[in-house]
N, C-alpha and C positions, 0 to 999 in steps of 0.2 A: 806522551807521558803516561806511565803507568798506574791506573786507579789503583787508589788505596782502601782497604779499610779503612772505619774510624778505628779499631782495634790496632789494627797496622800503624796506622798515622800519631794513635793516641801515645803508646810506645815508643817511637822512633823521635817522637818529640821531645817524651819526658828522658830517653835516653840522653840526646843531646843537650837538655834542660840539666842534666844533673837529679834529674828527680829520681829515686829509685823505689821501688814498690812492687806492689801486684796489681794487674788488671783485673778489676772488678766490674762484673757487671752487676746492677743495679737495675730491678723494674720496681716504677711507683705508679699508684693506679691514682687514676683523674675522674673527673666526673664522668659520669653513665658508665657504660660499656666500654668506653677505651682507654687505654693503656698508654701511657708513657716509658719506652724503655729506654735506657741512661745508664753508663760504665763512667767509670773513672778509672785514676793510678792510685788506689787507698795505700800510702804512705807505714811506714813502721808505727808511727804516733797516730794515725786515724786517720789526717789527714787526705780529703779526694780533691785529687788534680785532674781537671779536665780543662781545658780553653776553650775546647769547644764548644761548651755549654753556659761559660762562667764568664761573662765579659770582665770585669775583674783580672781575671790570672791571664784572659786573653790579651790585654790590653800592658799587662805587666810583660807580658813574655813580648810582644813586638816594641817597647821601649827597652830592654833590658840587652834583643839583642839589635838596637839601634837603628829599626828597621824606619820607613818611610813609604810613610802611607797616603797615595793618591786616592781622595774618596771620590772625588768627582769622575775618574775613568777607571775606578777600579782598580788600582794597582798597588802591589806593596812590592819594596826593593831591601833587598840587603844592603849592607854599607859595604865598600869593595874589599875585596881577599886580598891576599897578601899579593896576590898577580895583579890587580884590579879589577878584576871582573866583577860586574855586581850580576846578583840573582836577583830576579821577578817572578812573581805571579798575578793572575788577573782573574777576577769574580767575575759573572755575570749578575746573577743577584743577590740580594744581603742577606739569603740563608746559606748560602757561598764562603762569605766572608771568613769567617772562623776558619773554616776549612782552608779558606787558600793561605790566611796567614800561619798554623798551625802546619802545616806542609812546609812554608818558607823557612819556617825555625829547623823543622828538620831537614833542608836542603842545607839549608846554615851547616849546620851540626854543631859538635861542641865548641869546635877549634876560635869561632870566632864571639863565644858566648861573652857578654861584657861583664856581667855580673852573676851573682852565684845564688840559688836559691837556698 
């Protein structure tokens, strides 16, 4: 499977999401010396869409597109396509997660999105 940016992934998600914007990147500085760096999709109205930082929106976009979440082995599935086929991914650990379900949405794509942001 082909690594993605979070740029890439961030994108292709909120494409599929219906979400439309521009990528922004975002750096906010933390205590001492390091640095937090942090993008979003900043929306027409202000609004920033990221999932993979927000559990929030992340947690809204794997209900929305009716996904099913195995926490105990790691796994999220899609609900099946018009073939049947269902899509998965699999975390190893829980800085993972976002990322693998953020991916799933966009393996989705639009076509089987349940609801509408």
């Amino acid at each position: 499977m082909e690594t993605k940016t979070d740029r890439e992934l961030l994108e292709l998600a909120a494409k599929a999401c219906g979400v439309s914007g521009e990528y922004t990147p975002i750096k906010q500085v933390t205590a001492g010396s390091e640095s937090l760096k942090f993008c979003a999709i900043r929306t027409k109205d202000g609004f920033l869409w990221n999932p993979l930082v927000d559990e929030g929106q992340l947690y809204k976009l794997a209900r929305d597109y009716g996904m099913k979440i195995d926490f105990l082995n790691k796994l999220a599935f899609s609900p099946p396509d018009q073939s049947g086929a269902v899509k998965s991914v699999h975390w190893t650990n829980e800085s993972d997660e976002s990322f693998a379900l953020v991916s799933l949405a966009a393996r989705i794509g639009p076509l089987q999105r349940r609801f509408i942001y």
